[in-house]
C-alpha positions as CSV (number, residue, x, y, z in Angstrom):
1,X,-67.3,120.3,-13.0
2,X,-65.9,120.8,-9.3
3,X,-66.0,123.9,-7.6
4,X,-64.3,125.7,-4.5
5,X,-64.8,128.7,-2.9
6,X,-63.0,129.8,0.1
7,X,-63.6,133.2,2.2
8,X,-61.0,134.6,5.0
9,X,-61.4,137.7,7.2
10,X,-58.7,138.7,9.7
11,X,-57.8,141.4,12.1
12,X,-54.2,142.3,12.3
13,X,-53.0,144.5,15.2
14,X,-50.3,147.6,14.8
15,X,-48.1,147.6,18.3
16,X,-45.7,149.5,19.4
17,X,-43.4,149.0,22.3
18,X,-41.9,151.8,23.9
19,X,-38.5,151.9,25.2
20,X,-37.5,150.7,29.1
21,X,-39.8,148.3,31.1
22,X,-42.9,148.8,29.2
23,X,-45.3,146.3,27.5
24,X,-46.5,146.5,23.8
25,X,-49.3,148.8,23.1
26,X,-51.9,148.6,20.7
27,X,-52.2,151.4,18.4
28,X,-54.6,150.4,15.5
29,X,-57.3,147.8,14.2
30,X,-57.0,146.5,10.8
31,X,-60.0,144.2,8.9
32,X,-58.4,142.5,5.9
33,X,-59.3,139.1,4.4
34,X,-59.5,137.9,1.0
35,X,-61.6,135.8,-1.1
36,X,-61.1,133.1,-4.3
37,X,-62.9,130.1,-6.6
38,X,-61.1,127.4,-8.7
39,X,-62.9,125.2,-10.5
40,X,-61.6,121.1,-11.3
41,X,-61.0,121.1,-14.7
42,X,-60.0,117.4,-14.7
43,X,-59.0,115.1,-12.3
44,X,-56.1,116.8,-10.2
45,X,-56.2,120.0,-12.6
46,X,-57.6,122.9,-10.8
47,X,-58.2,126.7,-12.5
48,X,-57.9,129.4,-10.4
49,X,-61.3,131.9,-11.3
50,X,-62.3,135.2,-9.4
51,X,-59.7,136.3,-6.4
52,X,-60.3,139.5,-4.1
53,X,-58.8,141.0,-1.4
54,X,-60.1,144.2,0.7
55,X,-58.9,146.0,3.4
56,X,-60.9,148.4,6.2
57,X,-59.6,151.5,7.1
58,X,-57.9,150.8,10.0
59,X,-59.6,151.6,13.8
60,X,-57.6,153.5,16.5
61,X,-57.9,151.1,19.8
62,X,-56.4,151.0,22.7
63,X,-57.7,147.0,23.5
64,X,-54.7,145.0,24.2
65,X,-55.1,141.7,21.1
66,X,-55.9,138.1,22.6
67,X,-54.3,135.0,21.1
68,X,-56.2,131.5,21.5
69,X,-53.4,130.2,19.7
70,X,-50.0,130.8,17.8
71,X,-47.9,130.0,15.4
72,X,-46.1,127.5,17.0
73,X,-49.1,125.3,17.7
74,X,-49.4,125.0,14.1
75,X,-48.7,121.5,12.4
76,X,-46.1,122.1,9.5
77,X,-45.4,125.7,10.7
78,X,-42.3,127.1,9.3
79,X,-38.9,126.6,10.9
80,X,-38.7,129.0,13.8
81,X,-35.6,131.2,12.0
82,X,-38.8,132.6,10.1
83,X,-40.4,134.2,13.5
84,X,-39.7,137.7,13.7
């Protein structure tokens, strides 16, 4: 039998934008990711076997977040009504 294992950490940024002519802020830090196996059963039949997620405290900062890319840039991203 087949087997897949996949591992993801990301850091997601809590910003706040203050009212008049200001730029957003970055308050806190957070370390998530999340982890999974599935295993081929037969040939197009796949069984989903351990999962976890976690999530780090999350780290006061003050260090403005820097993109090398976005959503947008994304093949098959979703239509842009989904954008917040």
């Amino acid at each position: 039998m087949k087997s897949i294992t996949n591992t993801c950490t990301f850091q997601t940024c809590l910003m706040y934008k203050p009212e008049g002519d200001s730029i957003w802020v970055s308050l806190e830090y957070i370390t998530w990711g999340w982890s999974g196996t599935a295993t081929q059963i037969v040939h197009a039949v796949w069984k989903a076997g351990d999962q976890a997620h976690w999530a780090q405290n999350a780290q006061p900062t003050d260090v403005l977040p820097v993109w090398n890319r976005n959503l947008t840039d994304i093949q098959n991203a979703p239509p842009k009504e989904y954008y917040l």
